[in-house]
C-alpha positions in Angstrom: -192.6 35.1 57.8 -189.6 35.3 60.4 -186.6 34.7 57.9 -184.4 32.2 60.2 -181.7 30.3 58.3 -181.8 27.5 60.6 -185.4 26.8 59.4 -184.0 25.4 56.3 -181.7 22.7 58.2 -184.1 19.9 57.3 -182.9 20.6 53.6 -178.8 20.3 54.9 -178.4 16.7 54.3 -180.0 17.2 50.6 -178.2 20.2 49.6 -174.9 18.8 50.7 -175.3 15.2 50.2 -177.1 14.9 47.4 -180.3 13.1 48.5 -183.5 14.0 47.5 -184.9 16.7 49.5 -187.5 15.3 52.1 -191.5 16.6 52.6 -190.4 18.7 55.0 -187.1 20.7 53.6 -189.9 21.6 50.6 -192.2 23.0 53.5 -189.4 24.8 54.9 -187.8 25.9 52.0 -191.4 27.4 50.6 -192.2 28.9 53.8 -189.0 30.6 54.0 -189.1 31.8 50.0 -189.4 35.3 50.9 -186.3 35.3 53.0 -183.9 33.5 50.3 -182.3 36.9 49.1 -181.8 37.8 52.4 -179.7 35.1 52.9 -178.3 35.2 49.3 -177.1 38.6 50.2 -175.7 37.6 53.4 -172.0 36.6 53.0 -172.4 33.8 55.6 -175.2 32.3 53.9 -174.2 32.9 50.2 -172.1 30.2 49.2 -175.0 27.5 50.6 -178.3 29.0 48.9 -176.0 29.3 45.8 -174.7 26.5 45.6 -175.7 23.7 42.9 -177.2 21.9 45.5 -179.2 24.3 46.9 -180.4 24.5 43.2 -181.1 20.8 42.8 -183.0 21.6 46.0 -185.0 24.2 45.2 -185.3 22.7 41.7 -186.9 19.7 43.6 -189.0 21.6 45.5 -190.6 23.8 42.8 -189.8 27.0 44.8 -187.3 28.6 42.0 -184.5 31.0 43.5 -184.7 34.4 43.0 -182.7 36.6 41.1 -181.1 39.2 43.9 
């Protein structure tokens, strides 16, 4: 898996709007599972992956966020 943030931008409009996520963001966000504490750990990235939407997201999704 190359970890690329930008991967997960189908999942932008969910996590910050509140919508449910779409097919896609879960395809993304699952393919890109291994890479989410990467980009808990990365400053930058932190505050999005962490926050309660990115939860709700993931929640969605069924990919549950690791514990880093």
């Amino acid at each position: 898996v190359t970890c690329t943030p930008t991967e997960l931008s189908p999942c932008l409009g969910a996590i910050t709007g509140g919508s449910p996520p779409s097919s896609v963001c879960c395809q993304k966000l699952r393919a890109q599972k291994p890479c989410l504490c990467n980009y808990i750990k990365n400053p930058a990235l932190r505050t999005y992956v962490n926050s309660p939407g990115a939860r709700r997201v993931a929640s969605s999704c069924g990919v549950p966020l690791p514990s880093c």
